[in-house]
N, C-alpha and C positions, 0 to 999 in steps of 0.2 A: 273532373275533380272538383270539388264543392271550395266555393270559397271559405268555408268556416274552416277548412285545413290549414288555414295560413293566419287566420285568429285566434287570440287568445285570452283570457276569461280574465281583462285585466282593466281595473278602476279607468275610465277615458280622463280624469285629472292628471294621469302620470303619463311626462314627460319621454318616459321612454318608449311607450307605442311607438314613438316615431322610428326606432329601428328596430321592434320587435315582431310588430302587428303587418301583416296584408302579404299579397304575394309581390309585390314589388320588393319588400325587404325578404327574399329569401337569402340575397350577397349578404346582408347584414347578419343573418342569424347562423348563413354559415360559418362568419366568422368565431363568431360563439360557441358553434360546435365545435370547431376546432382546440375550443378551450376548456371542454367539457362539459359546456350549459347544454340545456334540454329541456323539451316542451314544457316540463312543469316550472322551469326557470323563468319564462318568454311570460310566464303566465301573472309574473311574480313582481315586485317593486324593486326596480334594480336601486341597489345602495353601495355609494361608493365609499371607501376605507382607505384615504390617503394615508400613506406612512413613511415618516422621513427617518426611515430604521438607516442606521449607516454603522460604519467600524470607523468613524471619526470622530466620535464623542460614549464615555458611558454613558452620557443622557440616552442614545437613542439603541445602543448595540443591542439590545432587548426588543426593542418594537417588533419583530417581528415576531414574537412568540404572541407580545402582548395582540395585536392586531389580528395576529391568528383565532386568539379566542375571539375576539369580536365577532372575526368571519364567521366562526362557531355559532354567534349568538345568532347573527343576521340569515344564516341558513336555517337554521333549528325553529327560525319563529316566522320561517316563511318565505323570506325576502332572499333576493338575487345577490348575493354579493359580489362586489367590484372592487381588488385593491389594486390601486395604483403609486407611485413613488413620487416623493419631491424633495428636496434637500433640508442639508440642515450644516448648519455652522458649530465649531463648538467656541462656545464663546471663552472659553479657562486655557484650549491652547490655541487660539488666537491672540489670547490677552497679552497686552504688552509690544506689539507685532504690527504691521504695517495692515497683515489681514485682518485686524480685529476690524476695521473697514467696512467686511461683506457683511459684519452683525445682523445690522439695523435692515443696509438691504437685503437679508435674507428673510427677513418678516414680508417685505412687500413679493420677494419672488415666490415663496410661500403662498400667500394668497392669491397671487397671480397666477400660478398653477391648477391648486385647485379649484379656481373657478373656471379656467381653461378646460379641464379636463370636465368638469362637472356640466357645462356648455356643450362643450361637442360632444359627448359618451350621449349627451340627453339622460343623465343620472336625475333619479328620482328622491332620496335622499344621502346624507350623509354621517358616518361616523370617522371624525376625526381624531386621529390620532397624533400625540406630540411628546415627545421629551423635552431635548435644550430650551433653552430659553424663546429662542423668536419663533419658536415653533407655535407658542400657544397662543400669540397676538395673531400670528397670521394664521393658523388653522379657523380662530373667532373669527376675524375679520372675512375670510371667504365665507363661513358659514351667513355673517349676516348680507355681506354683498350677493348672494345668490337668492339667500331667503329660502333656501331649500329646507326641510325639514330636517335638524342637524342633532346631534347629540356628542360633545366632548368628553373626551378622552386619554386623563392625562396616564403617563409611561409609567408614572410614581418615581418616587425618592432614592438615591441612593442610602443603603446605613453610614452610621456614623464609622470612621477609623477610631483609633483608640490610642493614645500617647500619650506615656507616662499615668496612666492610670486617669486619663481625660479624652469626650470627646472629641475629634477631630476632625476637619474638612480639608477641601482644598482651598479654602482662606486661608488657613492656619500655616498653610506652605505660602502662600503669597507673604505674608506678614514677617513667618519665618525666613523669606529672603532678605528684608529689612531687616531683623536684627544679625542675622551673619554678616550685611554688609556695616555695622557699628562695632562688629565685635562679640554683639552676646550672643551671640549662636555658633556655637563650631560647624565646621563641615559634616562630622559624622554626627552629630544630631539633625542638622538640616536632611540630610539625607537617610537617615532613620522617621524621618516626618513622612518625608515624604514616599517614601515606601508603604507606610501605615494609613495614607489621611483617607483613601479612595479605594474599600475596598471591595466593590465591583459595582454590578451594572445600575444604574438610575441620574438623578437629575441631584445637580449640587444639594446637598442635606440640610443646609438652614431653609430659615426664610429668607433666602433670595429670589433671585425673578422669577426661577421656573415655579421652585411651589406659591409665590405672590398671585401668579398668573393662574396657578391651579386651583388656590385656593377663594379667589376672584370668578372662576366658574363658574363656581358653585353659588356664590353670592349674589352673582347676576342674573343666575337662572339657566346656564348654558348646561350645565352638567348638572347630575342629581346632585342632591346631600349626602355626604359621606366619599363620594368620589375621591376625594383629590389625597388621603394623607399615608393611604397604602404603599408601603417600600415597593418596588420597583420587582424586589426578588421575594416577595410575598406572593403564599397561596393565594391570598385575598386579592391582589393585585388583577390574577386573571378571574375573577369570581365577577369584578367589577367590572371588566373587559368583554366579558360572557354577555354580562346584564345590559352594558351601552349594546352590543350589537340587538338583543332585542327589542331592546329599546328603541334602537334606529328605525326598527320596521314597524312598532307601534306609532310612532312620529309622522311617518308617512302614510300609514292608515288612518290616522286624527287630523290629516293635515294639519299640523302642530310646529308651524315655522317661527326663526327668531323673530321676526317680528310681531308673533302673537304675544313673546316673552320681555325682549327688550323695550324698555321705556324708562324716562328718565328718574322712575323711580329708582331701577332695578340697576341703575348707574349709583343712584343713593346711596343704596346695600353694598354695591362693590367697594365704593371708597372709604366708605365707613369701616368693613372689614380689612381693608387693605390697612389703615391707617391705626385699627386697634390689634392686630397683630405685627405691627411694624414690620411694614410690610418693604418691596424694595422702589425705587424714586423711578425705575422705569414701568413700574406700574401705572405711573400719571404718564407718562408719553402712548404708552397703548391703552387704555381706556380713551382718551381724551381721540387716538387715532379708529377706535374704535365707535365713539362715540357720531363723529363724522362721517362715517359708513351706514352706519344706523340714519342719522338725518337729525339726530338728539340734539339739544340746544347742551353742552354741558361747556365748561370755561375754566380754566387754570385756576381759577380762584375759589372754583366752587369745592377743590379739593382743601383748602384753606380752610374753609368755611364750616365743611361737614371735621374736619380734624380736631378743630377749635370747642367741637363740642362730645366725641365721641372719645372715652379715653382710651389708654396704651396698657390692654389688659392682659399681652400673651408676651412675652420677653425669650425672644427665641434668636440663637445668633443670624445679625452678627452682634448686636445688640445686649443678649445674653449669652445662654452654655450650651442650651438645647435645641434641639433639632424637629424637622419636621416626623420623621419615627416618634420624637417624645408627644407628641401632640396626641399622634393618630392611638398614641397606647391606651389616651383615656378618652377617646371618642373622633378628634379626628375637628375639621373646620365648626361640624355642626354645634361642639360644643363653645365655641366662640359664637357663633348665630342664635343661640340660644338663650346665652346671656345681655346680648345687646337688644334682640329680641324683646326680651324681659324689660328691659330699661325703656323700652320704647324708641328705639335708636336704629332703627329698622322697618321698615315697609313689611309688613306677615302678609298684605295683600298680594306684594309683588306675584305673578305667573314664573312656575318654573317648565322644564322639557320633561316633566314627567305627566304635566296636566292639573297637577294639583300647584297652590299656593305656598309661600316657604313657607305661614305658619304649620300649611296643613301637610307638608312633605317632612315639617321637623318631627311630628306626633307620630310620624311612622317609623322612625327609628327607635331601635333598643339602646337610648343611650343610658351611663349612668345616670342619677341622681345627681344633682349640681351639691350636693351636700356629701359625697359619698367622691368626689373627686379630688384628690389627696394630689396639687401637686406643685410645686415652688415655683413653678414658670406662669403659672396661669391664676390671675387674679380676677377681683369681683370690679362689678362696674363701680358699686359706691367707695373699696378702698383699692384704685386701679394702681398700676405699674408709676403710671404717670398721668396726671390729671388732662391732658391732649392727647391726642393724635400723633403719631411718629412724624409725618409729613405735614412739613410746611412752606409755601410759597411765598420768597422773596421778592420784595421789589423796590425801586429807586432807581437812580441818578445810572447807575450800571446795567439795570435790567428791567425797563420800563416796561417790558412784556413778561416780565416773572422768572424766576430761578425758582430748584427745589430743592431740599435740603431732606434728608431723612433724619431726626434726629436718634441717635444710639445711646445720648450719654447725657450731659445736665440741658436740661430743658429750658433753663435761663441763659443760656452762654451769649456772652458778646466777646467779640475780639476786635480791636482794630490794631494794624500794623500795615508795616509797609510790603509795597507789590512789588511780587518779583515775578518779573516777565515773562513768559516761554510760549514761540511760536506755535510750540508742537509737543506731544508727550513725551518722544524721548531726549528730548534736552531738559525736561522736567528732570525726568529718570536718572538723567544721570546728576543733575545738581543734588538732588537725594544721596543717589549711591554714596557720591563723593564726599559725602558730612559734609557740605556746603550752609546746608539749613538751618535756622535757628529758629529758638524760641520766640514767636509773636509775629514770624515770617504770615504774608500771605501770598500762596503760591497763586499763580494767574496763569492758566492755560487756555490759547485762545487757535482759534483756528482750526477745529476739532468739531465746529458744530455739523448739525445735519448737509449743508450744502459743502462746507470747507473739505471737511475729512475726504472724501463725502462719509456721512453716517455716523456721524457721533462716537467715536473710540469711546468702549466701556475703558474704565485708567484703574483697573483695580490692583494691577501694578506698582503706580505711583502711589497711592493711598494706602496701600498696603507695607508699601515700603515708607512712609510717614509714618505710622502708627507701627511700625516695626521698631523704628529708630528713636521710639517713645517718645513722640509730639502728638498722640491722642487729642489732647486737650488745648495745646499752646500753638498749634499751625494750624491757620484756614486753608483749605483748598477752591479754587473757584474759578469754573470752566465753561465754554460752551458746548464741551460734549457731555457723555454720560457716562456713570456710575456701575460697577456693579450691584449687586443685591447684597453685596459681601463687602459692601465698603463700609463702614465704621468712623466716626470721627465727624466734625463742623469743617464736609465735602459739601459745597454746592454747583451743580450741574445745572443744567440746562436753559444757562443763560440765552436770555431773547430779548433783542434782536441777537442774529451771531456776529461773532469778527467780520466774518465775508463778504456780510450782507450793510455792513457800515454800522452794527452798532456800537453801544458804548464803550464794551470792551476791548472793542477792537483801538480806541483812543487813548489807553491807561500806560503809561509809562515807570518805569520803573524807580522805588521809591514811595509813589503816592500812595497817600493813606487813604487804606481803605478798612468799613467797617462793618461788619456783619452782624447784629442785632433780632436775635432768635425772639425777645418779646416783642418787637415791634415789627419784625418782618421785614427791614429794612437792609438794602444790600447796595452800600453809595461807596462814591468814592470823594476824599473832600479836594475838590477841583471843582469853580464855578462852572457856569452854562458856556460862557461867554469862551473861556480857555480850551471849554470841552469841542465848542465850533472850531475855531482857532484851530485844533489838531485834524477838525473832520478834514478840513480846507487841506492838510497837507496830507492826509492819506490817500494811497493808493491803493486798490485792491489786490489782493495778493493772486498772482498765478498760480493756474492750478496744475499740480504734474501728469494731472490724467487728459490725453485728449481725445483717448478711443479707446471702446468696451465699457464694461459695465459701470465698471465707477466712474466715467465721463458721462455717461447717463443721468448716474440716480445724481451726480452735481447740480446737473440742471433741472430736474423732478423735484428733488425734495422740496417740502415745507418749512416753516417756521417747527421750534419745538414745542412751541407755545400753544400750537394748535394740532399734536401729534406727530410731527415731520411726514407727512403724509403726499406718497405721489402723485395722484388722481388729480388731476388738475379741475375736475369738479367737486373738490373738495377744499382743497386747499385754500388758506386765506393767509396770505403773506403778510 
């Protein structure tokens, strides 16, 4: 029998000869037979299609339809298709909960899977597929730790609920639990809310984290233009689902890897957009963990920096009324890329995964006229939303490694009052519940950061229940964990150093004035240096309850927030 029976007419750059190709891999291909692959498959670029499709979130309950068409695309346009499964959290009914915990580590299990599987299969490229939230830091993040040729793929948006004749999310039920616990919500309207906010399959409907992250895709380069702002249960959704799978296999025939595309320009473009759609504050913890992966020099402050100059031109909740649906009606992200574009506020050089340049990927869409787009949510660069950026990073006497704040509401705000202590989120929760809070309160939750929790508890809980019990404007929040994308209000998260780790916050007792200074970016508490030692000297680190499994792990893994909270200890900079 000739050797050329056990060859196959396939690129020697691809990685999966290695279980395709010779008569030694005959075990290997029988296994594939088994699966229904076939000589013209062996022949072909195998391309893997992670999908973290689960019945624990509507973010994901859809993937696999969604993913189905990809496979469609990746068959149709050549290539060997590979789907394989990895988890996913949901971050809305964790929230509030001891598991909102697995959040953050489930970004890092994420990308630890598929580059497991992407390693041993010997996969040739990838199309990623993601709904919730840590889905899409960690599908990017394995795409650039592999360096495979990759192509993203977001799940799309759930629609909006409708009540009382207004948009609706699952915010609107968080928030709604804060005013039934003051009194202004009855029972049968809370639960007429909540009946109505979700109603079916996709990723939370504002600009919260999933579409920030989606919408960040696209701006970086990972995902075409146009991708990210298709509902979830739109024709269009699978149209675009089709196209990433043959895309996938164009990507690996161009050897077309993130790192032809990532560079620290194209970090630029992400924060920029992130920052004029007001976007969500855990968009700075995965770029910046992102960024790290990549090798990119980018810094906490550089999100300050580009904010300071890029303004707040899409007002989409939590912010304002509308939704990522309202976006995509009049063209979807690329009509924000276009406008800042235009302004100069954007790299048109940057490389995207289709091969061409954003400027030159924008000229191939049908979109409207910037003249001929009629719509209340979306303003011009020269008379913007807000003359900044949503996001801005605090620092001082509390958080000499930076804090972030997304602003939703006046752009000047200061507050200073006094702090009110809480080891942990639900003693926060309940000082809320209980009408405890007052006007000029500033809440303090510490102990929550990346290493403590372990994982950063998103608190959209607590915050929701502030701005429920109508302290919008008159309560600070300020914590070393994180935020949702749906939190609302002068919240600042991810103070650095943490409690855990001995920083500042972890020294504040209760009482001390503390001040938050949105123009000057200042986040102090007024207690000298000298009082602030004084209390180091008598602090103890707090124990941890976990001493075995997963979250006794990622305790002693994580990173600072300041620099992604990132596990890889070649990465990490404490």
């Amino acid at each position: 029998m000739s050797s050329d029976t056990f060859d196959h007419d396939k690129d020697e750059r691809l990685q999966s000869r290695d279980v395709t190709e010779g008569a030694e891999k005959a075990p290997h291909r029988a296994m594939f037979r088994a699966m229904g692959f076939d000589d013209e498959d062996f022949g072909s670029p195998m391309i893997g299609v992670p999908n973290p499709a689960a019945d624990v979130t509507p973010c994901n309950v859809h993937l696999d339809d969604v993913a189905g068409a990809a496979l469609d695309g990746v068959d149709e346009n050549g290539g060997m298709p590979i789907e394989f499964g990895t988890i996913t959290i949901s971050d809305a009914i964790s929230m509030g909960t001891e598991g909102m915990k697995a959040s953050l580590i489930s970004r890092e299990v994420i990308a630890d899977s598929v580059e497991l599987v992407a390693f041993g299969e010997r996969i040739d490229g990838l199309v990623t597929v993601a709904g919730c939230d840590k889905n899409l830091p960690g599908m990017m993040m394995a795409a650039v730790r592999t360096d495979l040729p990759t192509v993203f793929l977001y799940g799309g948006s759930i629609l909006p609920g409708e009540h009382e004749g207004r948009d609706v999310s699952i915010v609107q039920v968080f928030e709604g639990v804060g005013a039934y616990g003051t009194g202004d919500m009855d029972a049968d309207e809370l639960d007429e809310l909540e009946r109505q906010a979700c109603p079916g399959a996709g990723s939370c409907g504002g600009m919260y984290t999933a579409n920030t992250m989606a919408s960040i895709s696209e701006a970086i380069g990972l995902a075409p233009l146009g991708s990210a702002s298709a509902p979830a249960e739109d024709e269009e959704r699978y149209e675009v689902a089709q196209r990433a799978g043959e895309l996938g296999v164009e990507v690996v025939e161009e050897d077309r890897r993130p790192s032809d595309i990532i560079t620290r320009e194209s970090f630029e473009n992400a924060i920029a957009v992130q920052t004029a759609i007001g976007g969500s504050t855990n968009g700075v913890l995965h770029l910046l963990a992102l960024a790290r992966e990549a090798g990119i020099d980018l810094d906490i402050e550089d999100f300050d920096e580009i904010s300071r100059k890029t303004p707040k031109i899409a007002d989409l909740q939590p912010g304002g009324d509308r939704m990522m649906s309202d976006l995509h009606e009049i063209g979807g992200v690329p009509v924000i890329v276009r406008r800042l574009l235009e302004a100069g506020l954007l790299h048109g050089d940057a490389m995207t995964v289709t091969g061409r340049t954003l400027e030159e990927e924008l000229e191939t869409l049908d979109l409207p006229d910037d003249d001929e787009i009629d719509a209340d949510f979306l303003y011009s660069v020269d008379e913007p939303k807000e003359d900044e950026g949503a996001i801005k990073i605090l620092s001082g006497n509390l958080a000499p490694d930076g804090a972030v704040l997304k602003v939703t509401g006046d752009d000047e705000f200061y507050h200073e009052g006094p702090a009110r202590i809480f080891e942990n989120e639900e003693d926060a929760m309940a000082y809320v519940q209980e009408g405890h809070i007052e006007s000029g309160d500033v809440i303090v939750i510490r102990n929550e950061g990346p290493k403590a929790g372990p994982g950063m508890r998103e608190m959209l809980g607590v915050t929701a229940a502030v701005v429920g019990a109508g302290h919008e404007d008159d309560v600070a929040l300020i914590t070393d964990g994180r935020f949702s994308g749906g939190t609302r209000g002068p919240m600042i998260g991810h103070v650095a150093p943490e409690a855990y780790v001995g920083g500042p916050i972890a020294f504040l007792e209760d009482g001390d004035t503390v001040t938050v200074d949105i123009p000057e970016r200042d986040l102090e508490v007024d207690v000298d240096d000298a009082e602030l030692e004084a209390r180091r000297e008598e602090w103890d680190q707090p124990e941890q309850p976990y001493d075995n499994g997963v979250l006794a792990k990622y305790t002693r893994d994580f990173g600072s927030a300041a620099n992604g909270a990132v596990t890889n200890p070649g990465l990490r900079e404490e």
